[in-house]
C-alpha positions in Angstrom: -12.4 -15.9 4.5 -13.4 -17.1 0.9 -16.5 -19.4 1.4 -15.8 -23.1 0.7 -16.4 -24.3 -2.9 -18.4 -27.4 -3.5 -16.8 -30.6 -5.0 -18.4 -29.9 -8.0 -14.8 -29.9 -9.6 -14.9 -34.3 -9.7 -17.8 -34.4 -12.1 -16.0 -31.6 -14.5 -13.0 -33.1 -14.7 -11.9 -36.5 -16.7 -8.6 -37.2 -16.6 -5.7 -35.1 -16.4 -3.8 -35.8 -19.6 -7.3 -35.6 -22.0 -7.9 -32.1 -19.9 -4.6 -30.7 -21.3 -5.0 -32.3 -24.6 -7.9 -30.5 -25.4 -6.2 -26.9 -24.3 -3.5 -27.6 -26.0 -5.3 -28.3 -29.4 -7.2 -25.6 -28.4 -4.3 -23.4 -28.4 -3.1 -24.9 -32.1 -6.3 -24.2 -33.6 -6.6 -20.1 -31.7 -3.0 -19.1 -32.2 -3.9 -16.1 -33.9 -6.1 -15.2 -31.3 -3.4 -15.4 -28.8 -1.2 -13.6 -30.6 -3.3 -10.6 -30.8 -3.4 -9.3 -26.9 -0.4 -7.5 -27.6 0.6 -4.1 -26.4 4.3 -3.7 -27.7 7.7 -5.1 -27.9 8.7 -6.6 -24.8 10.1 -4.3 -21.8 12.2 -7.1 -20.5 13.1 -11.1 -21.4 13.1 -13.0 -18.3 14.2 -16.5 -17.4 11.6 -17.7 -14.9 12.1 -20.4 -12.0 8.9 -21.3 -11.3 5.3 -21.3 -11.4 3.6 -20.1 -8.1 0.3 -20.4 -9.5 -1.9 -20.1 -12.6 -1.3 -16.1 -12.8 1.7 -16.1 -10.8 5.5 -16.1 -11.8 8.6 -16.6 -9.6 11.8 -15.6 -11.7 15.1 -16.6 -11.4 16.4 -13.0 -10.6 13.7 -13.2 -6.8 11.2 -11.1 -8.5 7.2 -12.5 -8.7 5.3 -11.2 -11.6 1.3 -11.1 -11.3 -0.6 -11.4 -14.7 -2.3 -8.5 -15.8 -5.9 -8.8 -16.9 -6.6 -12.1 -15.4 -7.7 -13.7 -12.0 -6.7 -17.5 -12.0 -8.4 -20.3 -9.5 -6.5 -20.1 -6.0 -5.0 -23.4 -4.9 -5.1 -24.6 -1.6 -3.8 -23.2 1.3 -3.9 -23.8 4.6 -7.3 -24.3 5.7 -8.4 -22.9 2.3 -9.6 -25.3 -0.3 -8.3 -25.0 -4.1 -10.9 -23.8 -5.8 -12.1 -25.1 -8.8 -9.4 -25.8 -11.6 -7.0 -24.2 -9.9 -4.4 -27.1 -10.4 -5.0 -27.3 -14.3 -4.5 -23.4 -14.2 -1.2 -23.9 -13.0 -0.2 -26.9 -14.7 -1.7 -25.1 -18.1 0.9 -22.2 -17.0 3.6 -23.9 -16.5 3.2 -25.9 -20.3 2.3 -23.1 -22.1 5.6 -21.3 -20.8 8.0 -24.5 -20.7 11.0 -24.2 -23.8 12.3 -20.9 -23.3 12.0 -17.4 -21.5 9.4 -15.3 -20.9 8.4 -11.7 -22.2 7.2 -9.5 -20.1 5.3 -6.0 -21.6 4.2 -3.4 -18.9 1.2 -1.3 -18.6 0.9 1.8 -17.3 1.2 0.7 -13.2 4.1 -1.8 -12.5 3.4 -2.9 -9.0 0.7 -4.2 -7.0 0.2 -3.2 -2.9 2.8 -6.9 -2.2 5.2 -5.7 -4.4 5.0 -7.8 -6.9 5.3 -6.8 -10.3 2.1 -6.3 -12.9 2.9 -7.6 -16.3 1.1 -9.0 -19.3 3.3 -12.2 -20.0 4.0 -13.7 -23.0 5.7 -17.1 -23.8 9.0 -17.3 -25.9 6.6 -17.5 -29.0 5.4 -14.4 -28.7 2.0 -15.8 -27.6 0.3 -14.4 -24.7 -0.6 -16.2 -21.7 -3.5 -14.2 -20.7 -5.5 -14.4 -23.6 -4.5 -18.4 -23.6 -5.7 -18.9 -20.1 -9.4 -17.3 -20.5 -9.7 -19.2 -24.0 -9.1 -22.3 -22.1 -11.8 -21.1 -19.0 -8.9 -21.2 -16.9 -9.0 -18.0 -15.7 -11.8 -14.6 -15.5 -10.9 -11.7 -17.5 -10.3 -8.5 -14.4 -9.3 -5.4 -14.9 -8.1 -3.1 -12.5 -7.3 0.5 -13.3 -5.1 1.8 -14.6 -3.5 -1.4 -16.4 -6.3 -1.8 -18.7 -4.9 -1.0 -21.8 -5.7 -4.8 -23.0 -9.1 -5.1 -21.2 -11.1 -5.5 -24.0 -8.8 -7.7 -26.2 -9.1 -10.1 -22.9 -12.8 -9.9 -22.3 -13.0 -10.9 -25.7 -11.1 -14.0 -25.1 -13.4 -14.7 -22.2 -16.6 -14.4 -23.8 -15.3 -17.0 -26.3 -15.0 -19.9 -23.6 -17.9 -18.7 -21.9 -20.0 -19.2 -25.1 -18.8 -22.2 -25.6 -18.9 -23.2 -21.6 -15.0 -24.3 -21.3 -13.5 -24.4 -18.0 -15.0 -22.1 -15.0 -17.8 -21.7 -17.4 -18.5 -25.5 -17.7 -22.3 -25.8 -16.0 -22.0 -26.6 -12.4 -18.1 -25.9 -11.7 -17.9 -22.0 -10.5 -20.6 -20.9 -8.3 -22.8 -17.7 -8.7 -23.2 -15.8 -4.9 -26.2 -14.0 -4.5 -25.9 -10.3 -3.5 -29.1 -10.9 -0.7 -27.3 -14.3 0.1 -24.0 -13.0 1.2 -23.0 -13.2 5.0 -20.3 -12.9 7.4 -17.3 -15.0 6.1 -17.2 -14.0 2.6 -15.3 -12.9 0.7 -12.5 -13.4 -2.2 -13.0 -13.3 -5.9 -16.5 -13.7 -6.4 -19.1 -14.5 -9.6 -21.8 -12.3 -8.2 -25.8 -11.2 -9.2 -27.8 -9.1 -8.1 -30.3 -6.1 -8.4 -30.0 -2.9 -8.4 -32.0 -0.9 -5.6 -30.3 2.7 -5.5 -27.6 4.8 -7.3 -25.7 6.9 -4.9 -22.4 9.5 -6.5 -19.3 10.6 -4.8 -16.4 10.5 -6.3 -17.0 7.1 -7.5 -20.6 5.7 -8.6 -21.8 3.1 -6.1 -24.7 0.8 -7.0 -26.4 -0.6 -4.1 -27.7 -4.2 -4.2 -30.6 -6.3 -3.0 -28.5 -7.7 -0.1 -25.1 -6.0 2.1 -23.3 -5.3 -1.0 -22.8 -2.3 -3.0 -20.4 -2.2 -6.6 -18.0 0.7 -6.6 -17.9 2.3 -10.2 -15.2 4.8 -11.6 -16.9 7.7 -12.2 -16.2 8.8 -16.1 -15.9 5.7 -17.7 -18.7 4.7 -19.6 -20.6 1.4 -18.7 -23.7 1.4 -21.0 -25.5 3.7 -18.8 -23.2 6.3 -17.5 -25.8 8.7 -16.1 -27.0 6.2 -13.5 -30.6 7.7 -14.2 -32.3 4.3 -15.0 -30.4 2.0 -13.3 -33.0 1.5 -10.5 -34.3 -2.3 -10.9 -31.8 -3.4 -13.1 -30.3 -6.8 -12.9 -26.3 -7.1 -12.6 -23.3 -9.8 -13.1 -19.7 -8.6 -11.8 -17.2 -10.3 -11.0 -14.1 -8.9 -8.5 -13.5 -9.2 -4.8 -15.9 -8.9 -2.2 -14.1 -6.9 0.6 -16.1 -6.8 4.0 -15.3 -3.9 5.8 -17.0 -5.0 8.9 -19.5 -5.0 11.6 -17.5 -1.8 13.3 -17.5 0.1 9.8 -21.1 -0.7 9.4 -22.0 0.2 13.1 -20.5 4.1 12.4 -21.9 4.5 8.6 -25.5 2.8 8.9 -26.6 4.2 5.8 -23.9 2.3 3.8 -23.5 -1.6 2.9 -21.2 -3.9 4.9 -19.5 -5.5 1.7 -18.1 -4.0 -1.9 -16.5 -4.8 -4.7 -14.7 -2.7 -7.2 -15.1 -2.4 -11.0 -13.0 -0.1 -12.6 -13.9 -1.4 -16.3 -17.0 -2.4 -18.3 -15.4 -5.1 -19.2 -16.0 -6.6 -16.4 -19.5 -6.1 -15.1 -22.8 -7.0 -17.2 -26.0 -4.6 -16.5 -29.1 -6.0 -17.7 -31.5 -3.9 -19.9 -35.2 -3.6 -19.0 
């Protein structure tokens, strides 16, 4: 379960209409920028029958394609609130890919664990919707291995709307979980700090926090301080999804922490320096 978000959303947002007319002349003034998160001629040209959400596509021919590179605000469902902006990501999809069909460019992996197809997606402009969506704050730049052959074209794009606090990174609208606040019922894509207490190695690196959580590094890639030597006391932001594996996992393997996330990229994980 994906703690609740706080109705901090209302104060954000003015109306509708002004919201999209400032990402859209947003768009007109980046377009270059846009155009740049490009890693080839399109694999396939798609017509596409709706938009599920703000990073997911149905097509006409059944298929659903999830963007590459980018996790967009869930909308409500169920019990489960929409998170913040999550019906402006959509709606900012669903504009941005309106007038023709859509291009579709693979990476190196093609499906995720629901069958669903990985793709960076592009509009019938050329102009990719990734890069659009975290320029507009719309969305956080992730990237999950191997499909990160655009990762730091993207994090790029997000740094840009975080500097200039647009969208998610508007003060007050996305919260910031605290690793020694975190307890049982979350979970989900989290914006979460901490610091670092210990560096244990497998075959992954796993730093462990000031609370139940650890982060799960690749091993090999190189993340500012690849040894792990002086990573003790450090300060960290990452951002991914906080899986709890449990009170039974944590009952047989007492010397680990209850929650994790992954991050396979630098790109998505800040470590402060001392």
């Amino acid at each position: 379960m994906t703690r609740l978000f706080p109705v901090a959303e209302k104060a954000f947002r003015a109306s509708l209409s002004a919201f999209f007319y400032a990402c859209f002349l947003l768009l007109a003034t980046l377009a270059p920028a846009h155009a740049d998160c490009v890693l080839g001629e399109p694999d396939e040209v798609v017509a596409l029958k709706k938009v599920v959400d703000g990073d997911t596509l149905r097509l006409k021919d059944g298929r659903r394609v999830r963007l590459i590179g980018v996790n967009a605000p869930e909308l409500a469902h169920g019990r489960r609130q929409a998170q913040p902006l999550a019906r402006e990501a959509k709606e900012f999809t669903e504009r941005f890919l309106e007038g023709g069909d859509v291009e579709l460019v693979y990476d190196r992996s093609r499906y995720d664990n629901h069958g669903r197809v990985l793709a960076h997606v592009y509009n019938h402009r050329g102009d990719s919707l990734e890069s659009a969506l975290l320029a507009a704050g719309l969305a956080f730049h992730v990237a999950i291995y191997p499909n990160l052959a655009l990762a730091e074209c993207l994090a790029i794009r997000e740094q840009d709307a975080r500097t200039h606090n647009r969208g998610v990174w508007a003060p007050g609208v996305w919260p910031e979980l605290k690793a020694a606040d975190i307890k049982p019922g979350d979970g989900g894509f989290v914006l979460l700090t901490g610091t670092v207490k210990k560096v244990e190695h497998n075959q992954f690196v796993w730093l462990e926090l000031d609370g139940p959580v650890a982060v799960r590094l690749r091993s090999g890639r190189d993340y500012g301080h690849q040894n792990g030597d002086n990573w003790q006391g450090r300060k960290i932001e990452v951002k991914g999804w906080l899986i709890d594996r449990g009170p039974k996992y944590i009952s047989q393997n007492r010397q680990n922490k209850r929650w994790f996330i992954s991050s396979d990229s630098e790109f998505t994980i800040q470590i402060s320096r001392k």
